[in-house]
C-alpha positions as CSV (number, residue, x, y, z in Angstrom):
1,X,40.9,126.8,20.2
2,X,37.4,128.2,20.3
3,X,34.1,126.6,19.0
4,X,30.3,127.3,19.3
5,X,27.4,125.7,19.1
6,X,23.6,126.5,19.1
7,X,21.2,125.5,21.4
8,X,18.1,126.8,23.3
9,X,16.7,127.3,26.9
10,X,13.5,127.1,27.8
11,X,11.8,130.3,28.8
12,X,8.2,129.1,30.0
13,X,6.7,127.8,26.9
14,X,9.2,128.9,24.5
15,X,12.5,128.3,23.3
16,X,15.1,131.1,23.8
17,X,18.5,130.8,21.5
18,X,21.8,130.1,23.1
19,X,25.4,130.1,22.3
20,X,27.4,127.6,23.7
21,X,31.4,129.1,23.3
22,X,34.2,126.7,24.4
23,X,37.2,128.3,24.7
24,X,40.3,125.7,25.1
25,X,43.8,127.0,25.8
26,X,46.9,126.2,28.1
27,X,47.0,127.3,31.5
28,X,46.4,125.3,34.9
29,X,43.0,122.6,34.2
30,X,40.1,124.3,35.0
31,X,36.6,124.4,33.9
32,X,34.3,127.8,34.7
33,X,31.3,128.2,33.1
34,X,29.6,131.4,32.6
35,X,26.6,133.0,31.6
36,X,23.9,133.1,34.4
37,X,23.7,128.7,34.6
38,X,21.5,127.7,37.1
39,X,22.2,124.8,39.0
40,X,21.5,121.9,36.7
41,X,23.6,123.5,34.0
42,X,26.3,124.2,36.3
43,X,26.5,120.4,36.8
44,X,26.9,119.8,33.3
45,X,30.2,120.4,33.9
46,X,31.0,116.9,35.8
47,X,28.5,115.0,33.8
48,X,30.1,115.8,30.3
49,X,33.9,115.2,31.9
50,X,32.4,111.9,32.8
51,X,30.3,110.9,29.3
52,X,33.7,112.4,27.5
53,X,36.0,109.4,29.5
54,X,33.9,106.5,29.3
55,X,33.0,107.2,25.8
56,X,36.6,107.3,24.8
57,X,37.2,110.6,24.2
58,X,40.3,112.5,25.6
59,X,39.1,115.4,28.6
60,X,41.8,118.1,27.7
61,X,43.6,118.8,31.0
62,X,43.7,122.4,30.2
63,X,41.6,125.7,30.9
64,X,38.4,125.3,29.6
65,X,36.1,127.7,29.3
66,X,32.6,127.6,28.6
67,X,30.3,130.9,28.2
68,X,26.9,130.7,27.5
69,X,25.6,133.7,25.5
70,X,23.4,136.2,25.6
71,X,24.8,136.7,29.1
72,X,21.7,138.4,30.7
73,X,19.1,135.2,30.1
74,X,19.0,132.7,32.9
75,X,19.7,129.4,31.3
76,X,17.9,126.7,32.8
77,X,17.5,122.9,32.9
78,X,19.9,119.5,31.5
79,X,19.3,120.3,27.6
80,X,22.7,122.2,27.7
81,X,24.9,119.0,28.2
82,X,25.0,118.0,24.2
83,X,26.1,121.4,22.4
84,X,28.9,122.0,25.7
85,X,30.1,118.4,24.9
86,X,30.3,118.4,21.5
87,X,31.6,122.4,21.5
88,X,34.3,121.3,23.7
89,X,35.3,118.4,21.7
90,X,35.2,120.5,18.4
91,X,37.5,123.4,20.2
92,X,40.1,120.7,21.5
93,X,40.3,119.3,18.0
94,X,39.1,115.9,18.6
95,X,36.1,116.6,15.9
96,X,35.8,118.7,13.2
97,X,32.3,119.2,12.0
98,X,31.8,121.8,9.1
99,X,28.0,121.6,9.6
100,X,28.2,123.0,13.4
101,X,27.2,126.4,12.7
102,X,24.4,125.2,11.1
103,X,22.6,122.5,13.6
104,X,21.0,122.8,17.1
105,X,21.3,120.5,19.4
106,X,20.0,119.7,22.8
107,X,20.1,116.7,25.0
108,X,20.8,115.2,28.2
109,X,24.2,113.6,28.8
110,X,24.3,110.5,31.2
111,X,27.4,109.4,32.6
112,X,28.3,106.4,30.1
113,X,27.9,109.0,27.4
114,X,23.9,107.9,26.6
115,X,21.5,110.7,25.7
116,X,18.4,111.5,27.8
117,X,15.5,112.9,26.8
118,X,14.6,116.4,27.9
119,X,11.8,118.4,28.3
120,X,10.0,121.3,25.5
121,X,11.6,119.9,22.5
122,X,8.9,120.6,20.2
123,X,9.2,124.5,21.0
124,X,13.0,124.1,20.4
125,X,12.8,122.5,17.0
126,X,10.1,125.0,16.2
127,X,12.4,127.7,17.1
128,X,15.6,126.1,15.5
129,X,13.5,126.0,12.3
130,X,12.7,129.9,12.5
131,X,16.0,130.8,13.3
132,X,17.2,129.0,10.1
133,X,19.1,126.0,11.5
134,X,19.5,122.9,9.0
135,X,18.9,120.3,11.3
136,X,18.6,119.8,14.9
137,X,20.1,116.9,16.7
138,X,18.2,115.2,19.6
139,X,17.9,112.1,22.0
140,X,16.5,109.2,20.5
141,X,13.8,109.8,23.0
142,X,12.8,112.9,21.5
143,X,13.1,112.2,18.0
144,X,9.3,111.9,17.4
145,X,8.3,114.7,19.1
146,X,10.9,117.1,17.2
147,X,10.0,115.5,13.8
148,X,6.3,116.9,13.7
149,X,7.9,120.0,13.0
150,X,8.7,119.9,8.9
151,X,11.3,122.1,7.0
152,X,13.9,120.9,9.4
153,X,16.2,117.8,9.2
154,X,15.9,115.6,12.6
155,X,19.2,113.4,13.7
156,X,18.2,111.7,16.9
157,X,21.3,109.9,18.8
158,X,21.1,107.4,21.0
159,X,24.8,108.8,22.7
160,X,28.0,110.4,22.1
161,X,29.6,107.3,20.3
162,X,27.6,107.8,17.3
163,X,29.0,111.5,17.2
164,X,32.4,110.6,15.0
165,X,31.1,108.3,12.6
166,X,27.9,111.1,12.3
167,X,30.4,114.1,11.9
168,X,32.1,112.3,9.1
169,X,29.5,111.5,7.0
170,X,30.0,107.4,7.5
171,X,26.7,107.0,9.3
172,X,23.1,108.4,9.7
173,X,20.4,107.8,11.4
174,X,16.7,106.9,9.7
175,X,14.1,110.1,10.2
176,X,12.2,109.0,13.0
177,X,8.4,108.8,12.5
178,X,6.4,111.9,13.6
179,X,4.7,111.8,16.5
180,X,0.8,110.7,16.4
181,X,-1.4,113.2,17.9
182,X,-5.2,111.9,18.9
183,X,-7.8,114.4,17.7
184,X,-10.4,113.3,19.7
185,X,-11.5,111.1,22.7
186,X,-10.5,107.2,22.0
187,X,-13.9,105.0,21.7
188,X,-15.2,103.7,24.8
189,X,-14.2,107.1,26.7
190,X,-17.1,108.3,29.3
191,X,-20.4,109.3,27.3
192,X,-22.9,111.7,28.2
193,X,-25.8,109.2,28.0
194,X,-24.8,107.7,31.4
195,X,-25.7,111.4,32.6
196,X,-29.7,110.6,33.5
197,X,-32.7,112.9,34.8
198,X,-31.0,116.3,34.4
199,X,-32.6,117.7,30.5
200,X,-31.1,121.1,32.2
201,X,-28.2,120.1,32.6
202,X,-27.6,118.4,30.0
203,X,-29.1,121.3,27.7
204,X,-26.5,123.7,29.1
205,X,-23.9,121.3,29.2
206,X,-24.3,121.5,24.9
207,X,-25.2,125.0,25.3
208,X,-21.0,125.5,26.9
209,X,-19.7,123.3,24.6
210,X,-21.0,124.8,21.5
211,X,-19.8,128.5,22.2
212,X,-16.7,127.4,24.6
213,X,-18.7,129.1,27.3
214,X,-17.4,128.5,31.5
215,X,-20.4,126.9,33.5
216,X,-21.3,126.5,37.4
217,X,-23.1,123.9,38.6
218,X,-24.5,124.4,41.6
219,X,-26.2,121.1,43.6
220,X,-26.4,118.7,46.5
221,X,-23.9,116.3,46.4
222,X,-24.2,113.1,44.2
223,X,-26.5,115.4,41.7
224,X,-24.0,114.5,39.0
225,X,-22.3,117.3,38.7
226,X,-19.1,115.7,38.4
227,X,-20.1,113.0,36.2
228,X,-21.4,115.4,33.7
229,X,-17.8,117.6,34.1
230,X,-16.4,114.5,32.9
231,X,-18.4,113.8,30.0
232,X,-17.9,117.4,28.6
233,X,-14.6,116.2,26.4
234,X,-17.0,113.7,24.9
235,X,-19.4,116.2,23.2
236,X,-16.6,119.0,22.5
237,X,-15.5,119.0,18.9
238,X,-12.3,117.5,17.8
239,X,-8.8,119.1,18.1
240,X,-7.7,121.1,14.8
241,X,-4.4,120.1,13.8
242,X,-2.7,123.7,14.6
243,X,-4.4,123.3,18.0
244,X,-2.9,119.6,18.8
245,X,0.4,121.1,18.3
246,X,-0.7,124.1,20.3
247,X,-1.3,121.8,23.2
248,X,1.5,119.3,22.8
249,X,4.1,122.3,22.8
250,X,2.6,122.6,26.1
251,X,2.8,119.7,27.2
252,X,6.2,118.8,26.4
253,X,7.5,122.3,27.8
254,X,6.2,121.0,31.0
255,X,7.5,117.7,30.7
256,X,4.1,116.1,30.1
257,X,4.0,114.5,27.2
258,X,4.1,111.5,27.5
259,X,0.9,112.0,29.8
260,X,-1.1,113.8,26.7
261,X,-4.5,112.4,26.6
262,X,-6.2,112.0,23.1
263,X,-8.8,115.2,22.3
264,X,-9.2,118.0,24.4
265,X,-6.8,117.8,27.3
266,X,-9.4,118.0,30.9
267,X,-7.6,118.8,33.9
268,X,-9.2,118.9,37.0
269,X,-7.0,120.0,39.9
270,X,-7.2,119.2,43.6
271,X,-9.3,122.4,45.6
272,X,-5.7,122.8,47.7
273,X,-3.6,124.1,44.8
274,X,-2.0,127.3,45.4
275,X,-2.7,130.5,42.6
276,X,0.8,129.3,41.4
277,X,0.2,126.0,40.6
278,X,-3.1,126.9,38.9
279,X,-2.5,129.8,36.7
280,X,1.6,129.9,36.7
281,X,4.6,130.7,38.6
282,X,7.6,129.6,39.8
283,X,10.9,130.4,39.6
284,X,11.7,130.4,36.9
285,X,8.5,130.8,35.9
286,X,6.4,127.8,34.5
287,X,2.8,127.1,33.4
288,X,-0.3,126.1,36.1
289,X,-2.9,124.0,35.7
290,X,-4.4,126.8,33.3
291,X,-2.1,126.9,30.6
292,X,-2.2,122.5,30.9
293,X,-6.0,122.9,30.3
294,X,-5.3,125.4,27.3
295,X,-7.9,124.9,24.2
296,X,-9.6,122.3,26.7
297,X,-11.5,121.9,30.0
298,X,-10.4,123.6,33.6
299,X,-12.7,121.4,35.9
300,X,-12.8,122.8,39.3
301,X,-15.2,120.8,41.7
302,X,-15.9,121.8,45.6
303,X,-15.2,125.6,43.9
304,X,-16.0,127.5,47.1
305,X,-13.1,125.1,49.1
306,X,-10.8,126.8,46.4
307,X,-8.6,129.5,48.1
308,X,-9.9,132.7,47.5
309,X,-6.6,133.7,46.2
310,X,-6.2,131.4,43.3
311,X,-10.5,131.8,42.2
312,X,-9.2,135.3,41.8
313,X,-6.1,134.5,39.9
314,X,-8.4,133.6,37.4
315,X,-10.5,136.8,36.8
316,X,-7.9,138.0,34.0
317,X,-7.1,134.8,32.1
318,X,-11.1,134.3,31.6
319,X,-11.2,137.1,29.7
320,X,-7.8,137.3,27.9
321,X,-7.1,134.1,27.1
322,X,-3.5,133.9,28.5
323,X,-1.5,134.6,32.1
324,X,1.0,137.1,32.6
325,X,3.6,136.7,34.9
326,X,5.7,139.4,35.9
327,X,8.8,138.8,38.3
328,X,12.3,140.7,38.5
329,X,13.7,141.1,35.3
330,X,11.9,138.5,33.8
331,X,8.0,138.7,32.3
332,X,5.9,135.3,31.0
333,X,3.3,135.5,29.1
334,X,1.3,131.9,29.0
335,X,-1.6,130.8,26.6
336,X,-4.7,129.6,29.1
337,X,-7.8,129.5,26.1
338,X,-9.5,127.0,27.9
339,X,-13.2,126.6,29.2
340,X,-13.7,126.3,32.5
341,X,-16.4,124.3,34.2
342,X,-17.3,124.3,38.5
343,X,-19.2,122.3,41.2
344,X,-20.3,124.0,44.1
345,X,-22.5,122.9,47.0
346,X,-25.2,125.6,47.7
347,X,-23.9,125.1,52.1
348,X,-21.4,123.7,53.6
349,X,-23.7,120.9,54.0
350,X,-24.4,120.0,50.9
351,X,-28.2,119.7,50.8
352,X,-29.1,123.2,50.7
353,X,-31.6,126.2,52.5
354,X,-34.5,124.4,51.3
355,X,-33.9,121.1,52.4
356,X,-35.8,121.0,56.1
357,X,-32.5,118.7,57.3
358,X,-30.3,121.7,56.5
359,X,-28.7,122.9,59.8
360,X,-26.9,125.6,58.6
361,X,-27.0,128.7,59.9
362,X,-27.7,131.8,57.1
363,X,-24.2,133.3,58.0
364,X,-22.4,130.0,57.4
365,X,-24.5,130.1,54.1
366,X,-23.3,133.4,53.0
367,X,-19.6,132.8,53.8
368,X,-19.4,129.7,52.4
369,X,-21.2,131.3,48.9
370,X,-19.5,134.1,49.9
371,X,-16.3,132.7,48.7
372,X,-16.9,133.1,45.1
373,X,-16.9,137.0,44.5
374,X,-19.3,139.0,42.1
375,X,-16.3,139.6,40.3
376,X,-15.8,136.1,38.9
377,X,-19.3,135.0,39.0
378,X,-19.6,137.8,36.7
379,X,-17.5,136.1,34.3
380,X,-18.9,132.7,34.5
381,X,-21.3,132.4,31.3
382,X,-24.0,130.1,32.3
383,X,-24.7,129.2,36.1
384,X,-27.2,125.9,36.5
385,X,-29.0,124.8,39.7
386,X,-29.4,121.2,39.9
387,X,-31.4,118.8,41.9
388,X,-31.2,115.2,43.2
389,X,-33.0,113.2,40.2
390,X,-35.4,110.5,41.7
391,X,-34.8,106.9,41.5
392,X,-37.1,106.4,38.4
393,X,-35.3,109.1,36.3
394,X,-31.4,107.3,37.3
395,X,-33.1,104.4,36.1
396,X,-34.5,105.1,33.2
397,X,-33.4,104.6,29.7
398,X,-30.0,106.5,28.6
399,X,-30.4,110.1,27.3
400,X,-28.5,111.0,23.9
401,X,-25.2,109.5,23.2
402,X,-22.1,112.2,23.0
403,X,-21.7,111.7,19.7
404,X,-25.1,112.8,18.3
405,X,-24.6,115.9,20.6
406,X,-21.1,116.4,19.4
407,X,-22.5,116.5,16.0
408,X,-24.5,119.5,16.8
409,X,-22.0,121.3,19.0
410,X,-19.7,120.0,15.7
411,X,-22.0,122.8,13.4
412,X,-22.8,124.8,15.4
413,X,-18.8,125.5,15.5
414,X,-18.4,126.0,11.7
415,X,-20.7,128.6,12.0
416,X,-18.8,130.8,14.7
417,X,-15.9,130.4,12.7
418,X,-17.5,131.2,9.4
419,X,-17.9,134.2,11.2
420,X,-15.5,134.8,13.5
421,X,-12.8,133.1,12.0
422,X,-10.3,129.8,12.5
423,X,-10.2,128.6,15.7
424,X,-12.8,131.0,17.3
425,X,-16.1,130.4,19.0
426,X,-18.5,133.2,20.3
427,X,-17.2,132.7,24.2
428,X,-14.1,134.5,22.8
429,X,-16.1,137.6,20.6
430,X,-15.1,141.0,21.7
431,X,-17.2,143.0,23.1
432,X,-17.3,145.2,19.8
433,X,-18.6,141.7,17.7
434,X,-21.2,140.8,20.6
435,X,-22.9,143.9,20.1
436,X,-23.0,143.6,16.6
437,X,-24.8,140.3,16.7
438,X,-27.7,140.4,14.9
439,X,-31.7,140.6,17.1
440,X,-34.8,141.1,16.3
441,X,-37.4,143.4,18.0
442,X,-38.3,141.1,20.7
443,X,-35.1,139.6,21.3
444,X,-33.3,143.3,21.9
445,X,-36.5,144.6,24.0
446,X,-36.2,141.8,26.6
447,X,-32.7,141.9,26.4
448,X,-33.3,145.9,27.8
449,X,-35.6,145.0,30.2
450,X,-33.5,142.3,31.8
451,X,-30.7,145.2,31.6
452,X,-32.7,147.6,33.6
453,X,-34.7,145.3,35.6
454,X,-31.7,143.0,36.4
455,X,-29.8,146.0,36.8
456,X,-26.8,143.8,34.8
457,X,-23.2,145.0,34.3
458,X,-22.2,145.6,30.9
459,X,-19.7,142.5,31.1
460,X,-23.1,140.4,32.0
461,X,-24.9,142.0,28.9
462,X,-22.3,141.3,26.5
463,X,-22.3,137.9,27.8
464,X,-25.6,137.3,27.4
465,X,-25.4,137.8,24.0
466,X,-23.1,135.5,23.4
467,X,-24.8,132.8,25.0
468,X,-28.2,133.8,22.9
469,X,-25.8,133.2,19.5
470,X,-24.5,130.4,20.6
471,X,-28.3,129.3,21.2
472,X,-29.2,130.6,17.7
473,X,-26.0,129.1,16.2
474,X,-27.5,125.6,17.8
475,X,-30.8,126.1,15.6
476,X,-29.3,127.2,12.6
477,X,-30.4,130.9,13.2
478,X,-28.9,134.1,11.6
479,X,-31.2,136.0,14.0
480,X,-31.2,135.9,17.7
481,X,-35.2,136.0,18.1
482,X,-36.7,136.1,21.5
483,X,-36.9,132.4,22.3
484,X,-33.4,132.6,21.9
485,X,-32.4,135.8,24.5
486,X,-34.3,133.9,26.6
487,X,-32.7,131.0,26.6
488,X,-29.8,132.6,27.5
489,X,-31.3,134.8,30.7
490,X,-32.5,132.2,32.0
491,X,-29.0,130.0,31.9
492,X,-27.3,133.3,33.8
493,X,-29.6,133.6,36.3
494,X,-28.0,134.0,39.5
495,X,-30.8,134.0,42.0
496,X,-29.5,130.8,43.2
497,X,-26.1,131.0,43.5
């Protein structure tokens, strides 16, 4: 007998569609499957002979075979167990299930027959639900994450046992509850008033967050340049509901999410990851630590220990918004809309030219600077020099809590996308709507002389006039007048970098 199921494979962040066929018929016991399986779903095979016994179901000691269709996508990963297991009970007559053509399924089978949760769910049900499927049966595990996805039934099992009295209509299980997905940072998460002495700083830090601009720091060590990276989620405004799922579909795709963190998700990775592991790759390919940090923060601190490799990596996704990753016969394309904020030290000692205890030598200097190439300076939006604060500034009263400056950065967000549209903020205008932003005399004069003078590229100039809207949007400005484009020279100067 032959039956099919339908299932999906993860292909990076989204879900492919598979068709499990089980073919069942006389011949010496066997059991090949086919249809490019890699490893773990070749071991499917001795897992579901396994679940089948103890769960007191008959293994048919015939030829089975199982094919896994289209033949020319690599299937990947445990989620293939359920639909081969029920398939192959359905083709050797054991159940008969008139709904089967209609439901996905994916799961983990353990060896007592128990389901285990697997990884990218939410992308599957998603997909299920476009591809017209009824319902779509899951671990219990994974029965809140696929039930934030509506117009689809959910059926989560706890193992195979439940199949029978499931198939024949004697049992159901309750619609699990979806999900909960925190919007914004919990109370009591780091605030920027412990950030004291640096009005700079702490300008540009609002200055980023208000038009999802990338930052450099650039300081001694102990400045607070890292204690202000960390207060940045603080201040940012809250996830929209289409970007929470957005990120969680990330998240579970890479088997994170149970590690989701409420808000904007912050990653900040170590300065020896590889260009893999922070923009993608793999085989088969999966998301980096850019695609993690998507519609959030990419901190990188220590930025010129980073390998030169992976800083480069990141030239295109700054100003694409996603990662493409191209390998033989197989092409990934991954979101990355994040903002990225950097620490440097201006030496490899820390204290910097102008400190007389310095010992650096100038060529030291310029290879260690030398490490972060025109090329991606170029696309950082606002650089920011930053010195030691004195002992009377650290211990002075607090400077503004995060959420009055959220509120700010909150409006100043409802204007962009009153003009830009849902979702967008002026760090992601083309260059087409950055030169259509409106200036006054003053504003576009200096802007020209800094052009000529400055001798700027026309990336630079575009990107300074993003960062002088984002400074208008901040006062409630239509116009971007002159105290404005000079707001925003002054946060890309470069002379100190």
């Amino acid at each position: 007998m032959l039956a099919t199921a339908r299932t999906f494979t993860l292909d990076g962040i989204d879900a492919r569609p598979v068709r499990v066929e089980v073919d069942v018929h006389r011949g010496l016991p066997a059991f090949s499957l086919v249809g490019l399986p890699d490893p773990a779903v070749r071991e499917a095979r001795e897992r579901v002979r396994a679940a089948l016994s103890n769960c007191g179901f008959e293994f048919p000691l015939q030829r089975i075979v199982v094919n896994l269709a289209p033949a020319s996508l690599r299937k990947a990963g445990p989620g293939l167990d359920l639909p081969i297991a029920v398939a192959l009970l359905v083709a050797s007559g054991q159940l008969e299930w008139e709904r089967l053509a209609r439901v996905a399924m994916v799961g983990e089978v353990a060896l007592d027959g128990s389901l285990r949760s697997v990884p990218g769910v939410l992308a599957i049900a998603e997909a299920a639900r476009e591809q017209g499927c009824e319902a779509i049966v899951v671990p219990a595990a994974n029965g809140p994450e696929a039930a934030l996805v509506g117009e689809i039934e959910t059926v989560p099992l706890e193992g195979l046992a439940q199949l029978p009295p499931l198939v024949a209509g004697e049992w159901a299980p309750p619609r699990p509850e979806p999900l909960e997905l925190p919007l914004a940072p919990p109370r009591g998460a780091p605030d920027l008033a412990d950030l004291r002495g640096q009005p700079h700083l702490r300008h540009a830090l609002e200055v980023a967050a208000a038009g999802g601009h990338s930052l450099l720091m650039v300081g001694p060590p102990g400045a607070g340049k890292s204690l202000a990276a960390g207060r940045m989620p603080s201040i940012l405004p809250p996830l929209a509901p289409e970007e929470a799922l957005e990120v969680a579909r990330i998240a579970s795709a890479a088997g994170r999410l149970g590690e989701l963190p409420a808000g904007r998700p912050f990653r900040a990775p170590h300065h020896t990851v590889t260009a893999a592991g922070l923009v993608g790759g793999g085989n088969p390919p999966g998301p980096g630590e850019a695609t993690l940090a998507h519609r959030g923060v990419l901190f990188l601190d220590e930025l010129c220990e980073f390998q030169r490799e992976a800083l480069e990596a990141l030239r295109a996704p700054l100003e694409s918004g996603y990662v493409s990753i191209s390998r033989a016969g197989a092409r990934r394309r991954l979101p990355c809309r994040f903002m990225l904020l950097a620490a440097s030290n201006p030496c490899p000692c820390g204290r910097g030219e102008g400190d007389p205890e310095c010992a650096c030598a100038p060529q030291a200097v310029r290879r260690y600077q030398g490490r972060l190439s025109g090329a991606l300076a170029d696309r950082l939006d606002v650089l920011v020099p930053i010195r030691q604060p004195g002992a009377e500034e650290i211990s002075g009263p607090p400077g503004e809590p995060s959420t009055v400056v959220c509120e700010r950065v909150v409006e100043a967000r409802r204007r962009q996308e009153a003009r830009l549209g849902p979702g967008r903020c002026n760090a992601e205008m083309t260059p087409g709507e950055a030169r259509e932003c409106a200036l006054d005399e003053d504003a576009a004069a200096l802007l020209a002389d800094s052009y000529k003078r400055n001798r700027l590229s026309g990336r630079a100039h575009d990107r300074v006039l993003r960062l002088a809207r984002t400074v208008a949007d901040l006062s409630c400005l239509d116009t971007i007048g002159r105290e404005q484009m000079a707001q925003a020279l002054q946060l890309r100067r470069r002379d100190h970098v």
